[in-house]
C-alpha positions in Angstrom: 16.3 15.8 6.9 14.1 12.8 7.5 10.8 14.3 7.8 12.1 16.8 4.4 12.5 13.5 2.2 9.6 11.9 2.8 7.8 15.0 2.3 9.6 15.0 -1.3 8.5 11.1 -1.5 4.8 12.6 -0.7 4.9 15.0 -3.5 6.5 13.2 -6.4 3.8 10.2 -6.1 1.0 12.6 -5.7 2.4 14.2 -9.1 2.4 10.4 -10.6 -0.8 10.0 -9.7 -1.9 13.7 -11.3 -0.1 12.6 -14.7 -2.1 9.4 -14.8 -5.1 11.3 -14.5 -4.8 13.7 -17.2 -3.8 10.9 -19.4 -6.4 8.6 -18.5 -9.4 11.9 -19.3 -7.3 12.4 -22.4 -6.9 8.4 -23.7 -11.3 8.0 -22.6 -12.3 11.6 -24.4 -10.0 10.6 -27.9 -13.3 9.1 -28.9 -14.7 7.4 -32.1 -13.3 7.9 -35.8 -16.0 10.5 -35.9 -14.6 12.3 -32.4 -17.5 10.8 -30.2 -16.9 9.7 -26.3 -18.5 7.6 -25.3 -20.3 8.5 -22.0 -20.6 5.2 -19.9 -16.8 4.9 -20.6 -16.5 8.1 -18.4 -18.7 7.1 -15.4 -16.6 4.4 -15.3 -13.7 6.5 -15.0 -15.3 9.3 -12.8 -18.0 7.5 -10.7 -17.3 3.4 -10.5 -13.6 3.6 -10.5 -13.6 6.1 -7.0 -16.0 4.5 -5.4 -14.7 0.9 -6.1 -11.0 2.3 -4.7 -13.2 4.0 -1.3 -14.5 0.0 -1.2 -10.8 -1.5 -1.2 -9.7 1.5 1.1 -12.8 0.8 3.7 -11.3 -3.1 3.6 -7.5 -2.0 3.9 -8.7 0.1 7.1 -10.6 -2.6 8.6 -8.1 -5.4 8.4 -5.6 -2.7 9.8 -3.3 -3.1 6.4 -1.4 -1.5 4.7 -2.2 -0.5 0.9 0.1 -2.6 -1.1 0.1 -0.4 -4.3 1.4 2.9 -2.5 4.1 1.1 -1.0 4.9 -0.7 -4.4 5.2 2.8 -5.7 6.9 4.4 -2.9 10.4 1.6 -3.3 9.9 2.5 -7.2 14.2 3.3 -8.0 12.7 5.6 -10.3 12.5 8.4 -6.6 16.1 9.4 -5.6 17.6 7.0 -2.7 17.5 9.9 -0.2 13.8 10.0 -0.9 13.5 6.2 0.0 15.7 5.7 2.9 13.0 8.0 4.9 11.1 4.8 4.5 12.6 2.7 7.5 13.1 5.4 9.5 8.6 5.5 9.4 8.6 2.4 10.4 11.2 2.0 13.1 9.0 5.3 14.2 5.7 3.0 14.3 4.5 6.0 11.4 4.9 3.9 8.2 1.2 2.6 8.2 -0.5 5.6 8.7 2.4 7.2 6.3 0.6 5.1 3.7 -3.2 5.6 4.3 -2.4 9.2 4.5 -0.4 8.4 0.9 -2.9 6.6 -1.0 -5.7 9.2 -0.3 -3.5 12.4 -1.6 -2.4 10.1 -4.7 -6.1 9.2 -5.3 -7.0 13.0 -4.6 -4.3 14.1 -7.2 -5.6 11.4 -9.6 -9.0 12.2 -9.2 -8.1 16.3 -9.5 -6.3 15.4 -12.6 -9.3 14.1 -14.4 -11.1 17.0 -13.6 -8.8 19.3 -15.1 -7.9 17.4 -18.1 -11.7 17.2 -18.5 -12.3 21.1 -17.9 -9.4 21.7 -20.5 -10.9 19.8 -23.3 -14.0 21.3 -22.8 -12.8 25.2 -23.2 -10.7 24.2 -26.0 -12.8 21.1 -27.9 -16.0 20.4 -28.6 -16.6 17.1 -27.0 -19.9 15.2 -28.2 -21.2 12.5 -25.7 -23.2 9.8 -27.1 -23.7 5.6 -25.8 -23.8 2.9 -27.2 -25.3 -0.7 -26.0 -26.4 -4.1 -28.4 -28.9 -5.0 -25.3 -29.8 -2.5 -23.2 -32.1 1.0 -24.2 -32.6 4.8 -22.6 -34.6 3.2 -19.8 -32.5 0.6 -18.4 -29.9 3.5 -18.3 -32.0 6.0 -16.8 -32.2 4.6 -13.0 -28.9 3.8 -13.0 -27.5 8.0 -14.0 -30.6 9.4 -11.6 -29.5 7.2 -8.7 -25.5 9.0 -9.3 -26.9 12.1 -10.1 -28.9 12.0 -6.6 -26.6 13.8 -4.2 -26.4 17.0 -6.4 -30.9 16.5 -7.1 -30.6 20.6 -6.5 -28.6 21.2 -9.5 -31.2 20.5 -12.4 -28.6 21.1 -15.2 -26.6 18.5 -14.1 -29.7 15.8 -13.8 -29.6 13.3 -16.3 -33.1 13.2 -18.5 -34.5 10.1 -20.3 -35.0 12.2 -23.4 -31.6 13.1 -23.6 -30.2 9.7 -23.0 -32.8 8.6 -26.1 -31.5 11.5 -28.1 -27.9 10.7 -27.8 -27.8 6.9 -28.0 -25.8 6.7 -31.2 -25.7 3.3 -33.6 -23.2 2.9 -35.8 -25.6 0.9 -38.1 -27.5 4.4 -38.5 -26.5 6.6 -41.7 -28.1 9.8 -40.0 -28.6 9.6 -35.9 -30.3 11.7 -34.2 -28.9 14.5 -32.2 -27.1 17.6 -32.7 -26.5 20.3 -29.8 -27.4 17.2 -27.5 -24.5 15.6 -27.2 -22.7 18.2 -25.4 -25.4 18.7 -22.7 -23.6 15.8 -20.4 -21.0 17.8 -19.3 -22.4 19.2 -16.2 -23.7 15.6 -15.1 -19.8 14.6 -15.6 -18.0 17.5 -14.0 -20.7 17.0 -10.7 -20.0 13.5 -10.7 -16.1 13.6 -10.5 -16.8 16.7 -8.0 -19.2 14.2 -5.8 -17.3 10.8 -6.3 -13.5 12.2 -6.7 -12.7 14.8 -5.1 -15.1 15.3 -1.5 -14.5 12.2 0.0 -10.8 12.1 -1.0 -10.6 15.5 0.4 -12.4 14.4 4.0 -10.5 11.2 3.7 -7.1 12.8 3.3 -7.9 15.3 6.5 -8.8 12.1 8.9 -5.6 10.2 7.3 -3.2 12.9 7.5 -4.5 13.8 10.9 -3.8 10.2 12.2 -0.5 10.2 10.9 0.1 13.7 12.9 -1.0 12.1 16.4 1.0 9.0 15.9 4.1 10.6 17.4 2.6 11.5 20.7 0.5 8.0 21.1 4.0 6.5 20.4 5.7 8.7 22.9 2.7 7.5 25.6 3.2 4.1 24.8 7.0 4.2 25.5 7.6 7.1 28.4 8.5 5.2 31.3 6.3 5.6 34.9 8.4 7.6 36.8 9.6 6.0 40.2 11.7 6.5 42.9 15.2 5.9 42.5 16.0 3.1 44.5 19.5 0.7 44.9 18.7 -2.8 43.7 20.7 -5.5 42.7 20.5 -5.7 38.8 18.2 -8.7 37.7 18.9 -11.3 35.9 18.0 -10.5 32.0 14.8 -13.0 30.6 16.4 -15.5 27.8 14.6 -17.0 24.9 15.0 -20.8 24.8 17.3 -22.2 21.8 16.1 -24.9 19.6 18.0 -27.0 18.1 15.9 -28.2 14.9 16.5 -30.0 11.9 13.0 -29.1 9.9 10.0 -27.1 10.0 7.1 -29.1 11.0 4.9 -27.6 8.8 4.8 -25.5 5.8 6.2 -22.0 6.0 7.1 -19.0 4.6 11.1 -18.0 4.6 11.8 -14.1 5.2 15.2 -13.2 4.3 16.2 -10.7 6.3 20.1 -10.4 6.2 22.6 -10.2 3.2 22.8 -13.9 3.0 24.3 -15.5 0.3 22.3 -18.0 -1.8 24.5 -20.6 -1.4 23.6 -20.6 2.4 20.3 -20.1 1.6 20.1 -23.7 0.0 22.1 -24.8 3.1 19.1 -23.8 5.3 16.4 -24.8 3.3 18.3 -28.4 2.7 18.3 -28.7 6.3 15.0 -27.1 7.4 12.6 -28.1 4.3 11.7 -26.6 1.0 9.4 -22.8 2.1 6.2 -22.5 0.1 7.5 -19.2 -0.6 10.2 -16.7 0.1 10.4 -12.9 0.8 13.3 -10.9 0.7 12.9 -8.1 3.4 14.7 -5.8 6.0 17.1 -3.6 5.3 19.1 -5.4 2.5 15.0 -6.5 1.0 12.4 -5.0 -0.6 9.6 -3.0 0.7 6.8 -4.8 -1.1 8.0 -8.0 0.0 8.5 -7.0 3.2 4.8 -5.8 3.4 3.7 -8.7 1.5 5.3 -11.0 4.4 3.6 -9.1 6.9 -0.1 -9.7 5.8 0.8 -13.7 5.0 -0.8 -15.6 7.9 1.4 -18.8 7.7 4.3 -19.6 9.9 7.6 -18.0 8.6 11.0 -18.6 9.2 13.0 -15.3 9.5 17.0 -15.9 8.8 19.3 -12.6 10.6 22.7 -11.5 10.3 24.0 -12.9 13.7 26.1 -9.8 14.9 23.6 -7.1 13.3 21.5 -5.6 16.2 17.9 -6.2 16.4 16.2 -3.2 15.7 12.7 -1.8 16.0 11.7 -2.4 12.9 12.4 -6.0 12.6 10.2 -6.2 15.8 6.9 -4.4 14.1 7.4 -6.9 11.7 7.3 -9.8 13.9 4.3 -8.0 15.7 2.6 -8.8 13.2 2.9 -13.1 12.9 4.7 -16.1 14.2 7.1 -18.6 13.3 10.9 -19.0 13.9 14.1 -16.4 14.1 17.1 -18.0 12.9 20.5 -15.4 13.6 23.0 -17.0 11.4 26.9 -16.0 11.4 28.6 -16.8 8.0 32.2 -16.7 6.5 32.4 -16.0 2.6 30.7 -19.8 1.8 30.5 -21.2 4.9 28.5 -21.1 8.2 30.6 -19.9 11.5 29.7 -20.9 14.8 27.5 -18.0 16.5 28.8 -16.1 19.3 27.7 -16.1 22.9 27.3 -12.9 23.0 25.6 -12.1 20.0 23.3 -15.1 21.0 22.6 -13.4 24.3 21.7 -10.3 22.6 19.1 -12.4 19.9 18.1 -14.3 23.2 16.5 -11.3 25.1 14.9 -9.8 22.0 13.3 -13.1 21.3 12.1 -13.6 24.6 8.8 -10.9 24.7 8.2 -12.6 21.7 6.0 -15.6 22.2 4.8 -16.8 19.5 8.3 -17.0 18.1 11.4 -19.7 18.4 14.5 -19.3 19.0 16.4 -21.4 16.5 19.6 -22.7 15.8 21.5 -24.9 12.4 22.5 -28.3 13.7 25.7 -27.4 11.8 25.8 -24.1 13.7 27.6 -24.2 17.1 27.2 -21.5 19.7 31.1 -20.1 19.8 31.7 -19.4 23.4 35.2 -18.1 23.2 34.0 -15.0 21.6 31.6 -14.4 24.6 
C-alpha cells in the first residue's frame, strides 16, 4: 500500500511538471502583436534552462542533498494524505533521498517532454514565425553562440543554424518593411534538436542511473543492518550504554531550534526563556513539515531538537540527527505546564542518545526526572 502511494505521489508531480511545460512553450510562442516569437526567448527555455537545472542537480549530488523543490512539491496538501504519508515511511526506510533524485529527474523529464509537445502541436496547427531582436548585439555575435549548441547534432545540416538566416530574421520594430518571409519558419528544426539534445537525453540517462539507485537501496540497507551470525551462547545480559544528562540553563552558542513534538507554544517560550532566543526555528517530524524538516537537515549550525518524552525514538528521527549536532531535549508536558520526565522514558531517550556523539543529552532545570513512574 506503501510502495502503491508513492507510486501515485510519483505520477501526479510528474504530470505537474508536464502541465508547466506545455504552458510555459504556449506563454513563450504567444509572441508579438504581429504573432512573432522571439527565438532567444526559446533557447532560453529549451537549451539554458536544462542545462542550468543539470548544473544545480550535479551540485545537489555532490553535497549528498536532497533537492529542496521536489520535496516542497511532494508535502503540497494539494496530493491526497494517503499519497503523503508514504513520505516517512521512505525515510524511516533510508529511501527518501534517492526517492527524490529519482523524482526531480522524471519531473524535469516530463517538463522538458511537455515543451516538446506543446512545441510540435503549434507547429502542425500554426504558423510560427521566428525572428530576434537585440539594441547591442548583431547576426555575428549570435552566430558562435547557436553553432556551439547546435554542435552535438553537426550531422543534421537542417537543423544548423546559418549566419544568413540569423541576418535575415533579425527583426526591428523601428523598420516599416523587414526583411524576411518563408525565413522565419526555418528555426524549427534547430529548436526541436535542441530540446531533443538538452531536455530529453540526459534526463532520460539521468532518470535510469537515479531510479536505479533508488531500486538497490533496499538490499544495501538490508547489508548494512543483517546481523553476523554467531553461535548461540548463554551470557549474562550486559549492562545497556547511557547517554549522560545535562542539566543546562542556556545554549552557549547560537542555534537552531527543531521542533519535533506537538508542543504547545506556550512551552515553547518556556524553553527558549530558559535556554536563549534560536536564530531560527524549524518545525519538523511527524507533527512538522517536510521542507522544514529538510531545510534543518542541510543547516550546519548547532540545533536544539525538543521530543515528546513518552513517544518512541524512531528511525527517522535518527537519519535526521545523522546528519548534524547539537542537543536532544525529551520534554513531558501537562496541558500548560511541564511534568517531571519519567525514569523510564529517560532510560529509553538515554540509550538512543548514547551512539550519538555529537549530541547532548539535555534536561529543563524546571524539569525533574520522575522516578516513581520508573
Amino acid at each position: 500500500m506503501i510502495n502503491k502511494s508513492y507510486t501515485h505521489l510519483s505520477w501526479g508531480i510528474a504530470v505537474a511538471a508536464l502541465i508547466a511545460g506545455i504552458f510555459s512553450t504556449v506563454a513563450v510562442t504567444a509572441g508579438d502583436g504581429s504573432g512573432r516569437v522571439n527565438l532567444m526567448y526559446l533557447v532560453l527555455l529549451y537549451v539554458v534552462l536544462p542545462l542550468l537545472s543539470l548544473l544545480i542537480f550535479a551540485l545537489f549530488w555532490a553535497l549528498k542533498k536532497p533537492p529542496f523543490l521536489v520535496g516542497t512539491l511532494a508535502q503540497l496538501s494539494l496530493w491526497p494524505r494517503s499519497w503523503r504519508d508514504a513520505l516517512p515511511e521512505l525515510k524511516r526506510e533510508q529511501r527518501f533521498q534517492p526517492w527524490l533524485f529519482c523524482q526531480s529527474q522524471k519531473a524535469m523529464l516530463a517538463f522538458n517532454v511537455g515543451c516538446l509537445l506543446s512545441f510540435i502541436t503549434l507547429l502542425l496547427f500554426n504558423d510560427l514565425s521566428f525572428v530576434w531582436r537585440s539594441t547591442v548585439l548583431n547576426a555575428e555575435d549570435i552566430y558562435p553562440f547557436l553553432a556551439f549548441i547546435a554542435a552535438p547534432w553537426a550531422f543534421i545540416d537542417s537543423a544548423q543554424p546559418a549566419l544568413e538566416l540569423l541576418v535575415t530574421t533579425r527583426d526591428s520594430r523601428l523598420a516599416a518593411n523587414p526583411a524576411g518571409g518563408t525565413e522565419y519558419g526555418l528555426w524549427w528544426k534547430f529548436l526541436v534538436a535542441a530540446q531533443l539534445c538538452y531536455g530529453i537525453l540526459p534526463r532520460l540517462l539521468l532518470l535510469w542511473l537515479a531510479n536505479h539507485r533508488f531500486n538497490a537501496q533496499p538490499a544495501q540497507v538490508a547489508e548494512a543492518v543483517m546481523p553476523v551470525s554467531a553461535p548461540l551462547v548463554n551470557r549474562p545480559p550486559e549492562a545497556p550504554a547511557l547517554a549522560q544528562v545535562v542539566s543546562a540553563t542556556a545554549v552557549p552558542e547560537p542555534y537552531c531550534l527543531v521542533i519535533w513534538a506537538d508542543l504547545p507554544q506556550s512551552l515553547v517560550e518556556k524553553v527558549t526563556a530558559q535556554m536563549g532566543a534560536p536564530e531560527q526555528t524549524f518545525h519538523a517530524g511527524p507533527h512538522g513539515q517536510m521542507d522544514q524538516e529538510l531545510a534543518a537537515e542541510a543547516d550546519p549550525r548547532r540545533k536544539l531538537v525538543l521530543v515528546a518524552a513518552w513517544e518512541p525514538p524512531l528511525g527517522e528521527l535518527n537519519d535526521f540527527l545523522q546528519q548534524g549536532q547539537g542537543a536532544l531535549m525529551p520534554l513531558d508536558w501537562r496541558n500548560t505546564d511541564f511534568a517531571p520526565v519519567s525514569a523510564l522514558h529517560l532510560d529509553e531517550w538515554r540509550r538512543f542518545c548514547h551512539p550519538l556523539e555529537q549530541w547532548q543529552l539535555l534536561q529543563l532545570d524546571d524539569s525533574p526526572i520522575d522516578e516513581d513512574s520508573a
